[in-house]
TORVEX-900214 format. One record per residue: residue in one letter; x, y, z of N, C-alpha, C in turn. Coordinates in nm, 4 decimals, decimal comma. Example, Ala and Ser with C-alpha at 12.3 -4.5 7.8 and 13.67 -1.06 7.14 Angstrom:
BEGIN
  residu        nx        ny        nz       cax       cay       caz        cx        cy        cz
       A    1,3190   -0,5690    0,7800    1,2300   -0,4500    0,7800    1,3200   -0,3300    0,7800
       S    1,2850   -0,2250    0,7080    1,3670   -0,1060    0,7140    1,2900    0,0030    0,7870
This chain:
BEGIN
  residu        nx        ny        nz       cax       cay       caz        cx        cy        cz
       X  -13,3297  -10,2438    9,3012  -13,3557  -10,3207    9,1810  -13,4345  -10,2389    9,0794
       X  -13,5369  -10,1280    9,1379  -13,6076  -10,0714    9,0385  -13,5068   -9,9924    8,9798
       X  -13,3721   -9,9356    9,0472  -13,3379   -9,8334    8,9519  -13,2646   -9,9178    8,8261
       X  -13,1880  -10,0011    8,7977  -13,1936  -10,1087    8,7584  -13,2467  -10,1190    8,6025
       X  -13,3644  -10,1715    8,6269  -13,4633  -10,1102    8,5702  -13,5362  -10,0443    8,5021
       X  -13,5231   -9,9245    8,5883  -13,5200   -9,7537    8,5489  -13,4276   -9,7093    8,4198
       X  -13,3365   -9,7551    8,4144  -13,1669   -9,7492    8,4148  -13,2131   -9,8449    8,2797
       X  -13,2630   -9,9100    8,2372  -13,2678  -10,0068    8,1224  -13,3477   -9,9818    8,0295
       X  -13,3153   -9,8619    7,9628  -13,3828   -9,8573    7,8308  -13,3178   -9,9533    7,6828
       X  -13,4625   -9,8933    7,6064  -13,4074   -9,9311    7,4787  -13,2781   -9,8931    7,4424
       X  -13,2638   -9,7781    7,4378  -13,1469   -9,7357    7,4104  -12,9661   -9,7648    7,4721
       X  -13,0079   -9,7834    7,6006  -12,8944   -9,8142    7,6515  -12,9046   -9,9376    7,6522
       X  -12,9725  -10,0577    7,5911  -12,9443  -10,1752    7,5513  -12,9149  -10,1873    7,4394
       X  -12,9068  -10,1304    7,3183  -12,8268  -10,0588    7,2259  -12,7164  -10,0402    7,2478
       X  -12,6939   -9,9362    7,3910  -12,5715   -9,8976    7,3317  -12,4760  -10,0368    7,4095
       X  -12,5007  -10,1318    7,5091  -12,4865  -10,2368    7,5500  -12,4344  -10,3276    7,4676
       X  -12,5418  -10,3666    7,3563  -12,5007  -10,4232    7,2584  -12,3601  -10,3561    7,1564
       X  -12,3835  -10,2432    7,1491  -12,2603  -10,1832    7,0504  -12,1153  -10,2063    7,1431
       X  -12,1310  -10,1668    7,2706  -12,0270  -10,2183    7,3631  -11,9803  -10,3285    7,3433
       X  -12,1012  -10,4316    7,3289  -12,0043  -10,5791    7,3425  -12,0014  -10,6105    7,1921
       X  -12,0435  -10,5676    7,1295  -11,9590  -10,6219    6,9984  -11,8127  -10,5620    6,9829
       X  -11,8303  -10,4388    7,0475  -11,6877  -10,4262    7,0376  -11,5608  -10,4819    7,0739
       X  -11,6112  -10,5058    7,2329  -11,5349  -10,5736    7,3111  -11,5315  -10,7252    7,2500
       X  -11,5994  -10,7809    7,1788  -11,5826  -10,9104    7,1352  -11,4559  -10,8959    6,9801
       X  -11,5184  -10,7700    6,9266  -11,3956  -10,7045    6,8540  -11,2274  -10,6897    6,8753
       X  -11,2687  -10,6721    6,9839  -11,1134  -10,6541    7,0430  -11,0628  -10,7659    7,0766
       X  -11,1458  -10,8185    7,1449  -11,1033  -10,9044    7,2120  -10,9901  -11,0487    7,0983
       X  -11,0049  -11,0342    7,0133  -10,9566  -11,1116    6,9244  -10,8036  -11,0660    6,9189
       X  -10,7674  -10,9426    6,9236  -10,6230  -10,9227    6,9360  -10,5458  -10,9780    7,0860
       X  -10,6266  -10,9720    7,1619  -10,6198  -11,1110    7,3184  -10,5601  -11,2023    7,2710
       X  -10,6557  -11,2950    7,2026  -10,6781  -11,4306    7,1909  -10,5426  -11,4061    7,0657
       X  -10,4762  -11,3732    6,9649  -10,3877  -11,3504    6,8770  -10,2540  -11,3501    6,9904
       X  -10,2563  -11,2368    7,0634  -10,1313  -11,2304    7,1462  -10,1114  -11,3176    7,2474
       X  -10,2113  -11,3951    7,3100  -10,1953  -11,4770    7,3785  -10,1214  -11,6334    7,3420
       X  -10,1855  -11,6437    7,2297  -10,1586  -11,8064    7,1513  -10,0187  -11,7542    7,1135
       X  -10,0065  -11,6443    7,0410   -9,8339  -11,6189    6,9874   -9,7410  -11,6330    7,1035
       X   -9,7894  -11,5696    7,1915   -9,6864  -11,6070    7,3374   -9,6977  -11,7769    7,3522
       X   -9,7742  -11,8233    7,3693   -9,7719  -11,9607    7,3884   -9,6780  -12,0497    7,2656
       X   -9,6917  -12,0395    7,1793   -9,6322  -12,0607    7,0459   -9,5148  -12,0191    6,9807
       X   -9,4695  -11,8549    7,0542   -9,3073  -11,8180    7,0701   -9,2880  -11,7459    6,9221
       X   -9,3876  -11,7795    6,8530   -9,4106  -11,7038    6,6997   -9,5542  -11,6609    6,6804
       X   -9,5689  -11,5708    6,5987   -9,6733  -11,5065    6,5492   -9,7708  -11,5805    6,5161
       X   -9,8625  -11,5839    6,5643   -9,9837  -11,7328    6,4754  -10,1454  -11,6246    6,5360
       X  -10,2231  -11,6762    6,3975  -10,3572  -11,6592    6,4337  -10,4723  -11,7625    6,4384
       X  -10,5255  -11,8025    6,5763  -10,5767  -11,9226    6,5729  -10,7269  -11,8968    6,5419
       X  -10,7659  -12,0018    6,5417  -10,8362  -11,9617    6,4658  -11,0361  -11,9280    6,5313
       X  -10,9472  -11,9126    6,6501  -11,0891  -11,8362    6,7752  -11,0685  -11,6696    6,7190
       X  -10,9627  -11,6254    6,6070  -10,8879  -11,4822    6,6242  -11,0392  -11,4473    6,5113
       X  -11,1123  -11,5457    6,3950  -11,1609  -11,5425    6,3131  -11,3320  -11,5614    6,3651
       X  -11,3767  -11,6204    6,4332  -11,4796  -11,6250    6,5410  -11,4993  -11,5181    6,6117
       X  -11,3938  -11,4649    6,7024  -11,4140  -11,3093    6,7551  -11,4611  -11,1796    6,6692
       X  -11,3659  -11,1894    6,5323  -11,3574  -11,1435    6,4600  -11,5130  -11,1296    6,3714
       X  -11,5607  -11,2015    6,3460  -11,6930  -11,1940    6,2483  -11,7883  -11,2469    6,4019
       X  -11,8104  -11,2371    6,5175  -11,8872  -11,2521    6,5721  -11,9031  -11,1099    6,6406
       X  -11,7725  -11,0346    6,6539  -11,7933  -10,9495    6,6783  -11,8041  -10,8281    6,5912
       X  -11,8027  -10,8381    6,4783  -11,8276  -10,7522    6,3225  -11,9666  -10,7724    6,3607
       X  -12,0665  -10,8351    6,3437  -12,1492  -10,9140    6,3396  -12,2552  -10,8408    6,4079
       X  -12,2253  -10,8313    6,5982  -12,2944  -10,7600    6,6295  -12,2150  -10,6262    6,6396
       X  -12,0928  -10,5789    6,5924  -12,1146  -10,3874    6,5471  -12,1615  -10,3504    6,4534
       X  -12,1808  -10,4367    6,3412  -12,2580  -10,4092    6,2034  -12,4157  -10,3942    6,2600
       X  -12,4621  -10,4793    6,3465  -12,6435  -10,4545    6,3757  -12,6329  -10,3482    6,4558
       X  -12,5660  -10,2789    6,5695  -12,5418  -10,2200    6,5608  -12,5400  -10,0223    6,5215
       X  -12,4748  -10,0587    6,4160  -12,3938   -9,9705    6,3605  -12,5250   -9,9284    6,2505
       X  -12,6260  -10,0530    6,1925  -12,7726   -9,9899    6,1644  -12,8232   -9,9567    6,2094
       X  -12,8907  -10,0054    6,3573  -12,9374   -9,9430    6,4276  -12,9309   -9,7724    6,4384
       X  -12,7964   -9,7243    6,4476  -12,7827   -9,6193    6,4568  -12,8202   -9,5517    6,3592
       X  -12,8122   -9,5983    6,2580  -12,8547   -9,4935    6,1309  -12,7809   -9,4552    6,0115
       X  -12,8637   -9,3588    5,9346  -12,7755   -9,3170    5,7890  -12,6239   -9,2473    5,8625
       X  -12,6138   -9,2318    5,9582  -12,4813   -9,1261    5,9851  -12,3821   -9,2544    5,9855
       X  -12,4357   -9,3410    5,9755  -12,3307   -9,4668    6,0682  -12,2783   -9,5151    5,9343
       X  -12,2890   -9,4876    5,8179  -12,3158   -9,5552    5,6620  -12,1355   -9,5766    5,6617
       X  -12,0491   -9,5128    5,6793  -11,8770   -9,5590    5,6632  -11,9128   -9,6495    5,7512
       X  -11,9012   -9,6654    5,8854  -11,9283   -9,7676    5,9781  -11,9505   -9,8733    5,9061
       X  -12,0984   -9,8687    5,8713  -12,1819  -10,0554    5,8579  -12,1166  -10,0949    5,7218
       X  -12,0170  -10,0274    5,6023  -11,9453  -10,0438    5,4820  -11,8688  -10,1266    5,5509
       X  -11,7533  -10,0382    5,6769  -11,6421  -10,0672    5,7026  -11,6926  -10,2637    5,7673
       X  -11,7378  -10,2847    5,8535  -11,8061  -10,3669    5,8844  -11,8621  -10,4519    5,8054
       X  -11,9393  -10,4507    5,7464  -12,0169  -10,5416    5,6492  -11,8863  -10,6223    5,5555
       X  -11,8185  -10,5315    5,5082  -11,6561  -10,5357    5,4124  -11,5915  -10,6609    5,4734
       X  -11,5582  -10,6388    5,6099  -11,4831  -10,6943    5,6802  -11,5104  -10,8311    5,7283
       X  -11,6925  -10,8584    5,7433  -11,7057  -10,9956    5,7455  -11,6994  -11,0476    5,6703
       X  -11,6860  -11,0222    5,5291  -11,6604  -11,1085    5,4133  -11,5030  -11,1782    5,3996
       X  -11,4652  -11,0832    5,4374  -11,3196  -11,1345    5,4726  -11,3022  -11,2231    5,6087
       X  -11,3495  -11,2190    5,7350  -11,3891  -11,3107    5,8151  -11,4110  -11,4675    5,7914
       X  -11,5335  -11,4766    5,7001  -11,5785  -11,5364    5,6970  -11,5016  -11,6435    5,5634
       X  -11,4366  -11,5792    5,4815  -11,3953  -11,6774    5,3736  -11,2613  -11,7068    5,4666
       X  -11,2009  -11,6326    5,5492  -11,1116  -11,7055    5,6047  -11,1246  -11,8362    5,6688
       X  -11,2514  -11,8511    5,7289  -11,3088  -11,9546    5,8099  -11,3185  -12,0818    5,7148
       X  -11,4018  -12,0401    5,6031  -11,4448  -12,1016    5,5351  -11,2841  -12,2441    5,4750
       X  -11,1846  -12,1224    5,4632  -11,0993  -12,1663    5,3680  -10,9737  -12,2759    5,4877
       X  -11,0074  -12,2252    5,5989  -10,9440  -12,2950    5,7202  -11,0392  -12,4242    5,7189
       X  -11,1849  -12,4510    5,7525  -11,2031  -12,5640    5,7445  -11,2121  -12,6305    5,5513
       X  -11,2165  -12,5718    5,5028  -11,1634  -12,6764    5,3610  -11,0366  -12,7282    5,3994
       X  -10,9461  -12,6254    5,4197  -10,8185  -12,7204    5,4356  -10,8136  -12,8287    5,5260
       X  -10,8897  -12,8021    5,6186  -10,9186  -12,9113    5,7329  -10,9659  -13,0782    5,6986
       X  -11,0781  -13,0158    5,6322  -11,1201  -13,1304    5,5123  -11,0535  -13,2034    5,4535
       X  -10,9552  -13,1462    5,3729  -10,8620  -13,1706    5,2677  -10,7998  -13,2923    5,3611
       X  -10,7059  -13,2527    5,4665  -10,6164  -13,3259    5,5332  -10,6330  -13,4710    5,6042
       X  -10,7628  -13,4155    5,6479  -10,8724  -13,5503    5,7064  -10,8930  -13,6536    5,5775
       X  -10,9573  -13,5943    5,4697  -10,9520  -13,7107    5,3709  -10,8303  -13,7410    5,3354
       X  -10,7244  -13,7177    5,3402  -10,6238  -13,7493    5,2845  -10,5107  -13,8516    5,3802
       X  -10,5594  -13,7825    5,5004  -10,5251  -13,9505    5,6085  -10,6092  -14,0647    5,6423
       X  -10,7378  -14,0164    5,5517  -10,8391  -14,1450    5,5756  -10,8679  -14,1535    5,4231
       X  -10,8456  -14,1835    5,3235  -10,8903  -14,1976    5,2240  -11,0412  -14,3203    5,2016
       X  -11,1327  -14,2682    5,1488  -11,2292  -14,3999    5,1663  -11,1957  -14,4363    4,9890
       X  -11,2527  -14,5562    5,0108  -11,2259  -14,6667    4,8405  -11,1362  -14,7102    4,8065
């Protein structure tokens, strides 16, 4: 257990973290190919947008962490949750939209 431990620096909890943002990165092309198989057509659901800026999210902290060398990195990143995130945004408006429009109140 001590090596463990031993074995657990700052740094390699760093690089831990950069690991799993990645893998949460990726992991979104999973969750994309999986639902399209289920679905028999191309579709992105919308866990593809959650992976996506959750895992931007933590490679962008990240990707500071590391430093001025990392500066394309945390652009490329930072860029990309904006786009993430208005996707989300614009999926539940429409969501909205539809709900009031089968429940109309007044």
């Amino acid at each position: 257990m001590s090596y463990l431990f031993g074995w657990l620096t700052t740094e390699h909890i760093w690089l831990l973290i950069g690991f799993a943002g990645q893998g949460l990165f990726a992991s979104r092309f999973l969750v994309q190919w999986f639902k399209s198989e289920i679905e028999g057509r191309s579709v992105i659901p919308v866990a593809f947008w959650y992976f996506s800026l959750v895992g931007g999210v933590i490679t962008l902290v990240y990707a500071i962490h590391v430093g001025k060398d990392a500066a394309p990195f945390i652009a490329g990143q930072a860029g990309g949750l904006v786009v993430y995130a208005r996707n989300l945004y614009l999926i539940f408006r429409e969501r909205a939209a539809l709900a009031q429009a089968a429940h109309p109140q007044g």
